[in-house]
C-alpha positions as a printed NumPy array, in Angstrom:
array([[ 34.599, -41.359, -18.27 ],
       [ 31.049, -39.956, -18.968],
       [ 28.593, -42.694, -20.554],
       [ 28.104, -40.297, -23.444],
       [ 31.751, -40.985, -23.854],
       [ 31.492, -44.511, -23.61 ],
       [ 28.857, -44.802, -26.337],
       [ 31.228, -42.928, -28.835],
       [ 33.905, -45.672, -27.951],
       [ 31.663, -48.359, -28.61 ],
       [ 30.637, -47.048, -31.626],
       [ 34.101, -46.761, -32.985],
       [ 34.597, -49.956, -32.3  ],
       [ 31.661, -50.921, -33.588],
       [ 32.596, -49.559, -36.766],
       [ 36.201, -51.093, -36.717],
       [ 34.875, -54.603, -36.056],
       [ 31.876, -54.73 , -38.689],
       [ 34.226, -52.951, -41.277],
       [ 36.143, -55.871, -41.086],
       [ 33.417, -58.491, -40.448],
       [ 30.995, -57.835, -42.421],
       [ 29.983, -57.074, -46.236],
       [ 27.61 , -54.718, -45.454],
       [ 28.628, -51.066, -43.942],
       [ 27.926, -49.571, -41.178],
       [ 25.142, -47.109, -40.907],
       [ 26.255, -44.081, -42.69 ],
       [ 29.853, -45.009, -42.399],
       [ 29.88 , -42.783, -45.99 ],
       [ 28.31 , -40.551, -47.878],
       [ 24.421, -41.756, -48.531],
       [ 22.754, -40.635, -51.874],
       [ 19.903, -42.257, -50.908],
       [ 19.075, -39.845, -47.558],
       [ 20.734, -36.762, -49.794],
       [ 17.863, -37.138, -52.028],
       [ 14.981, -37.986, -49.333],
       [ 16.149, -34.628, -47.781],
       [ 15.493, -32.804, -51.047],
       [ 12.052, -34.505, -51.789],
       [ 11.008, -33.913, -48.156],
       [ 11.897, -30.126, -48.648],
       [ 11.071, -29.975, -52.614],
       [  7.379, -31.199, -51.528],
       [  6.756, -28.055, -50.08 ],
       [  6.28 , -26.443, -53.477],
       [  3.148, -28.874, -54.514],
       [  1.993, -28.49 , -50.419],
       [  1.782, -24.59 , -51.273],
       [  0.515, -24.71 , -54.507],
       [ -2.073, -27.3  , -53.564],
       [ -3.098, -24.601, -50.718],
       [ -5.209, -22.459, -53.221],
       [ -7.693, -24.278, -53.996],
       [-11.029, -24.656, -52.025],
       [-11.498, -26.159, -49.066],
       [-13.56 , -25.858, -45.58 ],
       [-11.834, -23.071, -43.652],
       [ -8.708, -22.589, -46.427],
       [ -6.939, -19.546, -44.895],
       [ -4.181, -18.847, -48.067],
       [ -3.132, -16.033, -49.47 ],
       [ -5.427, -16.621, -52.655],
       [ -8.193, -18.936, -53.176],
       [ -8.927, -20.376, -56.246],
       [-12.28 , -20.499, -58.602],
       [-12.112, -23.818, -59.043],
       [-13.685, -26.929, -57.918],
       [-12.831, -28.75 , -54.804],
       [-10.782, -32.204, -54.888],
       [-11.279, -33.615, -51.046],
       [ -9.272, -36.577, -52.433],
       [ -6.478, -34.737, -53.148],
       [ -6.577, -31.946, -50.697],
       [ -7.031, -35.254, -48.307],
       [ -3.528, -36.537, -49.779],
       [ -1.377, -33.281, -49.259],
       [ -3.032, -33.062, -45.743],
       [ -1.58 , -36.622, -45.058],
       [  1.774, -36.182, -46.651],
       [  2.048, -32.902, -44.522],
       [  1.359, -34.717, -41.537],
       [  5.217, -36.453, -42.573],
       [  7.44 , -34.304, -44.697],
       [  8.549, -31.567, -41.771],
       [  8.77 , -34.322, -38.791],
       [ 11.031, -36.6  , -41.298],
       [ 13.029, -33.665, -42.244],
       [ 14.076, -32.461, -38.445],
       [ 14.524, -35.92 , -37.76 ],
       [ 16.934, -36.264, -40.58 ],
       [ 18.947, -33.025, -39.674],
       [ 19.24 , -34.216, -36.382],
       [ 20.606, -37.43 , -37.308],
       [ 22.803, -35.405, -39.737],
       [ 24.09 , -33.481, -36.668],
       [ 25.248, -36.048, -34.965],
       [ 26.68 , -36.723, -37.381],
       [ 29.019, -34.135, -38.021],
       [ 29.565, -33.146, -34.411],
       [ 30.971, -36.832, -33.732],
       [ 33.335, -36.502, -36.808],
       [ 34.541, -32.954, -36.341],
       [ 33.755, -31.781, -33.325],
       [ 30.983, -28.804, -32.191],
       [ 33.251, -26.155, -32.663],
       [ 32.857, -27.086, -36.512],
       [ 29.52 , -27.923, -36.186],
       [ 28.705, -24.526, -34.955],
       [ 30.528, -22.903, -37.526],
       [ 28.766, -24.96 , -40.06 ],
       [ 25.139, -23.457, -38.628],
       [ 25.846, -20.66 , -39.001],
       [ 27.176, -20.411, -42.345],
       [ 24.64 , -23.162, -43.861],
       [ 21.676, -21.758, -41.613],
       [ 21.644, -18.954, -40.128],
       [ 23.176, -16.701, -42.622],
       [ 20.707, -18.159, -45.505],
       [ 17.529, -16.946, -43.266],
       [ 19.296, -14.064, -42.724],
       [ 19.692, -13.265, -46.791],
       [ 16.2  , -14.719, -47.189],
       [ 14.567, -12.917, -44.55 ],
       [ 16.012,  -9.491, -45.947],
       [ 13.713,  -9.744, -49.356],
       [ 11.   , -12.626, -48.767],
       [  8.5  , -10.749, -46.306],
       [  8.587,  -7.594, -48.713],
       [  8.04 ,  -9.545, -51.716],
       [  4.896, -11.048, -50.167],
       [  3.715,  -8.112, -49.084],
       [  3.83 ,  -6.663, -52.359],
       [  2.481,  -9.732, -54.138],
       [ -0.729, -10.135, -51.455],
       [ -1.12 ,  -6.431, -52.139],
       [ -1.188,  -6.392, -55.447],
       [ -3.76 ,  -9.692, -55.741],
       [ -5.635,  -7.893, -52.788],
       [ -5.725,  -4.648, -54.763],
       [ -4.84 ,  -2.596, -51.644],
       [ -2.802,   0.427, -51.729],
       [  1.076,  -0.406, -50.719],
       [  2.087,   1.723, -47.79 ],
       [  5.535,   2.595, -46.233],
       [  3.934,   1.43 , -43.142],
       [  2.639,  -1.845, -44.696],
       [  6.225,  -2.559, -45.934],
       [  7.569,  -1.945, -42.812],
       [  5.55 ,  -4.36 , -40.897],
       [  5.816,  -7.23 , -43.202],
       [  9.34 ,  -8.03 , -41.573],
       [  6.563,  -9.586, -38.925],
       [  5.913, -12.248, -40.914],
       [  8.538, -15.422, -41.312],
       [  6.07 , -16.886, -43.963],
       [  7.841, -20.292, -44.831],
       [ 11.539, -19.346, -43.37 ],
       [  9.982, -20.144, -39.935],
       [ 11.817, -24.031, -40.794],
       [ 15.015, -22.372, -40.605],
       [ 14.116, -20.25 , -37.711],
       [ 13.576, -23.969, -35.99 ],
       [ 16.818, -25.164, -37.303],
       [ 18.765, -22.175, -35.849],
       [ 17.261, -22.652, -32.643],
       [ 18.278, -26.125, -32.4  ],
       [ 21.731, -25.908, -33.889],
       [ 22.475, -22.571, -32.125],
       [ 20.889, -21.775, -28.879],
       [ 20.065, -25.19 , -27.277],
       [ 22.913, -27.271, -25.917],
       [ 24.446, -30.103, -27.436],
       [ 24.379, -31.419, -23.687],
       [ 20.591, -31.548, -24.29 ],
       [ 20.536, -34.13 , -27.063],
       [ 23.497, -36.144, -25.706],
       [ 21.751, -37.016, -22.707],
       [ 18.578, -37.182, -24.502],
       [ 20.573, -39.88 , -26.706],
       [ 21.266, -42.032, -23.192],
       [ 17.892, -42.573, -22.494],
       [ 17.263, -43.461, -26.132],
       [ 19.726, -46.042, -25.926],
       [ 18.452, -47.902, -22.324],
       [ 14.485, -47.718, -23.948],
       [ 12.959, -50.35 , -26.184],
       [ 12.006, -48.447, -29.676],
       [  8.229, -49.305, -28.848],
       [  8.508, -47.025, -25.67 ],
       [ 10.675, -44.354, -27.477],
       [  8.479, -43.711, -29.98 ],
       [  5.355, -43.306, -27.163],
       [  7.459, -40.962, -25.589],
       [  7.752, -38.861, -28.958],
       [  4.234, -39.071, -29.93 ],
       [  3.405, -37.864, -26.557],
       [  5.626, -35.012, -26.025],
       [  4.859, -34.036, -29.863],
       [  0.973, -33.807, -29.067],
       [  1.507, -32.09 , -25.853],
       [  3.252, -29.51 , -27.933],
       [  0.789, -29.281, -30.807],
       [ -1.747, -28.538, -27.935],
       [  0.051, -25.876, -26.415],
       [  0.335, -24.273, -30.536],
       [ -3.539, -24.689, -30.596],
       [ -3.569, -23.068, -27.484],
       [ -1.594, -19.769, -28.064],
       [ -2.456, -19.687, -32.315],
       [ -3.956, -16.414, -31.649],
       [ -0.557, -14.795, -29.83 ],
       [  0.875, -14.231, -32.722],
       [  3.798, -15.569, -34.973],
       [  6.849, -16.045, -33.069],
       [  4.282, -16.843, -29.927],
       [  3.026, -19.748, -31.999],
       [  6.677, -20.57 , -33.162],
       [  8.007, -21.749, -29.747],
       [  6.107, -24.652, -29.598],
       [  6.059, -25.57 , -33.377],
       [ 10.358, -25.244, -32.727],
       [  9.641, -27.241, -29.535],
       [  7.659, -30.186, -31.157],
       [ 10.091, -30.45 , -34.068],
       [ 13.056, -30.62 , -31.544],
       [ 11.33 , -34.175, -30.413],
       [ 11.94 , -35.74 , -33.802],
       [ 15.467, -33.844, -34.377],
       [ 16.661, -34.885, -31.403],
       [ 15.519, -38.776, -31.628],
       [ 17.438, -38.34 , -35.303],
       [ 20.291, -37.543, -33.656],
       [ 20.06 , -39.789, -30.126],
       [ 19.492, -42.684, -33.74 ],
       [ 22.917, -42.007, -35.195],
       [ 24.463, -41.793, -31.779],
       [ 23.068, -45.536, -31.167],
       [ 23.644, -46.392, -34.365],
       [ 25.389, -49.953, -33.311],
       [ 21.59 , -50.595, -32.231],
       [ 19.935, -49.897, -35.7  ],
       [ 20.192, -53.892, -36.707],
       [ 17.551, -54.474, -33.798],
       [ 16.185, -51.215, -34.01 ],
       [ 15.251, -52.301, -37.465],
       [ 13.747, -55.785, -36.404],
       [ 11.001, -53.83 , -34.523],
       [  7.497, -55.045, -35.464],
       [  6.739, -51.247, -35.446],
       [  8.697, -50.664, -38.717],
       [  7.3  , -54.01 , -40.168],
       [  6.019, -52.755, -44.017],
       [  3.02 , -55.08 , -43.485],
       [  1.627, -52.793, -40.866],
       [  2.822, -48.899, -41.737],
       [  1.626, -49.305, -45.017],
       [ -2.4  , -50.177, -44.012],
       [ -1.542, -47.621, -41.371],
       [ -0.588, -44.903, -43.808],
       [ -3.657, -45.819, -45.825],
       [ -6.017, -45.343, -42.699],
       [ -4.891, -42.241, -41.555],
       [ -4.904, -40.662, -45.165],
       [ -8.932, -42.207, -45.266],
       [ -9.287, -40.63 , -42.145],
       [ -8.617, -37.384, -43.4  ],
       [-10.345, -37.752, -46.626],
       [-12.745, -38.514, -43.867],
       [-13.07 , -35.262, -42.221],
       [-12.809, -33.268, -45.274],
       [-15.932, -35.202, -47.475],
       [-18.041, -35.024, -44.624],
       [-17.072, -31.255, -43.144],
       [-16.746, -32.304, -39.905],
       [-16.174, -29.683, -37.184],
       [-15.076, -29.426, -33.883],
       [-12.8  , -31.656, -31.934],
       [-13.746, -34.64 , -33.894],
       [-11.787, -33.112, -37.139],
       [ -8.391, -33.573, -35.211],
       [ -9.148, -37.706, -35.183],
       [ -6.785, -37.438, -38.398],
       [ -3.648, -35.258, -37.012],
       [ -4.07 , -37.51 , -33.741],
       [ -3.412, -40.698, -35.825],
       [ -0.752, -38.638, -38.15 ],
       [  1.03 , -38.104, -35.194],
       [  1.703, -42.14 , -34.528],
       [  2.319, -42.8  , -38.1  ],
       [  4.581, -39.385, -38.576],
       [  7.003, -40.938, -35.339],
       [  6.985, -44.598, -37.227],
       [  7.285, -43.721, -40.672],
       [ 10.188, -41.039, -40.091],
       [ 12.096, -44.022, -38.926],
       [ 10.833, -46.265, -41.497],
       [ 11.879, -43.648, -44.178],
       [ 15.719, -42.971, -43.135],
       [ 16.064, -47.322, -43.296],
       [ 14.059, -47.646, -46.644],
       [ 16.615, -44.573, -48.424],
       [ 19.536, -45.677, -46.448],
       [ 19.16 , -49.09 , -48.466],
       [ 18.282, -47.63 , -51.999],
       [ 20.855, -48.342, -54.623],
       [ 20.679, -44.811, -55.922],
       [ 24.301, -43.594, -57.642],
       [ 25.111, -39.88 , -57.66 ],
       [ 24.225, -38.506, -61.021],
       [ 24.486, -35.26 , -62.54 ],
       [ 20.522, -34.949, -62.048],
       [ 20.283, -36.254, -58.254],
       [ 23.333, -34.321, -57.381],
       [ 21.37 , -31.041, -59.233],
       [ 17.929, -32.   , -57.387],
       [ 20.248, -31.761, -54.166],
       [ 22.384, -29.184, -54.463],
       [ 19.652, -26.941, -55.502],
       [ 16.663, -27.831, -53.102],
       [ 17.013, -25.007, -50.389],
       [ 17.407, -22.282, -52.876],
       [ 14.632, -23.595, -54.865],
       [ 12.282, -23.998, -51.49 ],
       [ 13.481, -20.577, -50.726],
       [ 12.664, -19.082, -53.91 ],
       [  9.402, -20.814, -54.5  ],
       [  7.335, -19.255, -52.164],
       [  6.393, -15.844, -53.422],
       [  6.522, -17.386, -56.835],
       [  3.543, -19.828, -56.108],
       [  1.767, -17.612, -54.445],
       [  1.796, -14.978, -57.851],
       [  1.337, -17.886, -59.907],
       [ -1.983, -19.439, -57.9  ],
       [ -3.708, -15.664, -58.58 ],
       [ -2.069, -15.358, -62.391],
       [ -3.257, -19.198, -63.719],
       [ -6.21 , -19.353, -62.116],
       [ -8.09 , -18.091, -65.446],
       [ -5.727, -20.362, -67.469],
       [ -8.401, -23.284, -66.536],
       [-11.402, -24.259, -66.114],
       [-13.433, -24.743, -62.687],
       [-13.209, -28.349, -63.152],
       [ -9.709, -28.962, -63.662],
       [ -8.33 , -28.438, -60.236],
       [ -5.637, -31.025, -60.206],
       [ -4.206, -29.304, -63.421],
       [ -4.212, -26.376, -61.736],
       [ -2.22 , -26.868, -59.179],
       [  0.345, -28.929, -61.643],
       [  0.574, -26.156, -63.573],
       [  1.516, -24.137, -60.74 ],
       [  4.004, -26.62 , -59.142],
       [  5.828, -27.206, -62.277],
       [  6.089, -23.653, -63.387],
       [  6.977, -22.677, -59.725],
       [ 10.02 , -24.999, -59.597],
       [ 11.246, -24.147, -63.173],
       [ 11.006, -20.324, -62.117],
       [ 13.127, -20.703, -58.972],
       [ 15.456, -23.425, -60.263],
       [ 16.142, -20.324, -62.636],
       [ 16.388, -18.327, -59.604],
       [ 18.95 , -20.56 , -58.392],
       [ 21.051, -20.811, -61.027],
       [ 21.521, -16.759, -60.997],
       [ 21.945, -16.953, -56.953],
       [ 24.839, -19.769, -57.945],
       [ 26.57 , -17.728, -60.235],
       [ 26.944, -14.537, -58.073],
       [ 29.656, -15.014, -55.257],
       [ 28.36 , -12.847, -53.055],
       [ 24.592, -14.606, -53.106],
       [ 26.263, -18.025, -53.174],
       [ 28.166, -16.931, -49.76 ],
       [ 24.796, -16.182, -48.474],
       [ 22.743, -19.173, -49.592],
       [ 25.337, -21.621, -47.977],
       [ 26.271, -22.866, -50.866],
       [ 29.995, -23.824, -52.259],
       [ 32.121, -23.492, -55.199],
       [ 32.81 , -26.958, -55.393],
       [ 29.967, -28.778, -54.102],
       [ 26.987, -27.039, -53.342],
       [ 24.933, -28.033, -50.989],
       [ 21.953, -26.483, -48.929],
       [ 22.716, -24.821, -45.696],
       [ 20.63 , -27.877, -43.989],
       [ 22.292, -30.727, -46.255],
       [ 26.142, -30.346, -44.535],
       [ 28.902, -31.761, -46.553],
       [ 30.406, -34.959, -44.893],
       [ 33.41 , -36.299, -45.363],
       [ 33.561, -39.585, -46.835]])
């Protein structure tokens, strides 16, 4: 019997024995509103991230650039929550991976990429890189070519994520992250999470390195370094008879990721108030990267615990986050060049509410026509009864 094996045995009967032992459940021994709904924010965030892109800043490469004034304490805040909202996503999926493998096997799990991932970036893919070439061309005022059209299928824009995801579910072996998941279980969480941090810079220096290769260049090690935290979600749920002393960890201790959070997000403010250059200005993402490894776990034990009930406005914020993410991005990006007479220079913050607000309400809309159609629905991964995102699977209880 493989040791893999072995730790799916003593799960089960870890599961039997506190079932009956304890008041408390297991980790995830059912469905968890609480880590539905961090998924969503995590996701949901990227509409303010985008919007929040257009306004000034030292060396802002965006699609548009705002006239108004610059808020370094801001930008410093969506810089910091950036550093967090991806790596706590792929480590959620992969936890949510194990999750389903272990329950109904990876024949289903495969089946279940593909439908819920794959075929979404497929639809998405089909109409997003047209639509932004047509929007940058129209706010650039250049001429729209055949040519032009043609080549913006070279561009993932934001459907790079599921890209990531597709790798991971798809194309790199299960074997991988079940072995992965033995070492996890013989290592102290003080040493796994060194490992991660390491491995994750390693990989955001090899992205630095080949930035100028070109998009799916630069993808391999982005898909690489978001593998690390997918595949410590997933060695997590695998050891999940571990979590009680996994939690205990003076690592995950509020008391110190909470001043910890607050330094690296003053480190970045930082950097951006005094325009520092050159290797110095990475201080920040260096100490994003410890606090990104900690606070992922931190996160999935804080919403695990939440006492939130499925309502009819949770369930909504869930059901419709990837089609909403999906949607948002061309929308934002029209929106940042349309409002940007609406107010003043000195309003910035307004500005980029007003485009977060008006983005999600636009491709919530979007969403509810893409729900109604059967064929779009098929495409979008989401289902008749219950829809969910393509990267949210539905779990049996």
């Amino acid at each position: 019997m493989t040791a893999f094996k072995e730790i799916i045995i003593n799960n089960y009967q870890f599961f039997l024995i506190e079932g009956n032992t304890m008041e408390t459940s297991p980790f995830l021994a059912k469905r968890n509103i609480g880590l539905d709904f961090l998924r969503a924010i995590l996701i949901l965030e990227g509409v303010l991230y985008h919007a929040a892109r257009s306004l000034p800043g030292d060396n802002n490469k965006w699609y548009y650039i705002a006239d108004k004034n610059e808020s370094v304490g801001f930008s410093a805040l969506i810089e910091f929550v950036h550093t967090f909202r991806m790596e706590a996503f792929f480590f959620l999926s992969g936890m949510f991976s194990a999750m389903v493998i272990l329950r109904k096997g990876k024949a289903f799990f495969i089946d279940n990429r593909k439908k819920r991932v794959l075929l979404p970036l497929v639809g998405a893919f089909a109409f997003i890189p047209p639509v932004m070439y047509l929007i940058t061309a129209f706010i650039d005022g250049e001429t729209i070519t055949n040519n032009g059209l043609l080549h913006s299928w070279g561009y993932l824009h934001h459907l790079w994520f599921l890209v990531s995801l597709s790798i991971m579910s798809l194309i790199i072996p299960v074997s991988w992250c079940e072995k992965i998941s033995l070492w996890f279980r013989a290592l102290p969480l003080p040493v796994i999470a060194a490992l991660v941090i390491i491995a994750c810079n390693f990989f955001f220096v090899v992205k630095f390195l080949v930035k100028d290769w070109g998009e799916l260049v630069a993808l391999l090690p982005v898909t690489a370094r978001f593998f690390i935290y997918y595949v410590a979600g997933y060695a997590l749920y695998v050891n999940r008879d571990q979590i009680p002393q996994i939690k205990t960890s003076f690592i995950l201790k509020s008391w110190l990721l909470l001043p910890f959070g607050l330094m690296t997000y003053l480190s970045f403010y930082f950097i951006l108030d005094r325009q520092i250059e050159g290797v110095v200005k990475y201080i920040p993402t260096l100490i994003a990267s410890v606090f990104s490894v900690l606070f992922s776990f931190w996160l999935v034990f804080f919403f695990e615990k939440m006492a939130i009930k499925e309502s009819k406005a949770v369930k909504l914020v869930v059901d419709s986050a990837l089609v909403v993410y999906i949607m948002h991005y061309p929308v934002v990006i029209f929106l940042s060049w349309y409002a940007d007479s609406w107010l003043g220079k000195a309003w910035p913050l307004s500005y980029v509410a007003t485009i977060t607000l008006i983005g999600l309400a636009v491709s919530f809309l979007l969403y509810v026509g893409v729900n109604k159609s059967k064929v779009l629905s098929m495409i979008f991964g989401l289902k008749k009864s219950s829809i969910r995102s393509s990267i949210f699977p539905q779990r049996s209880e």
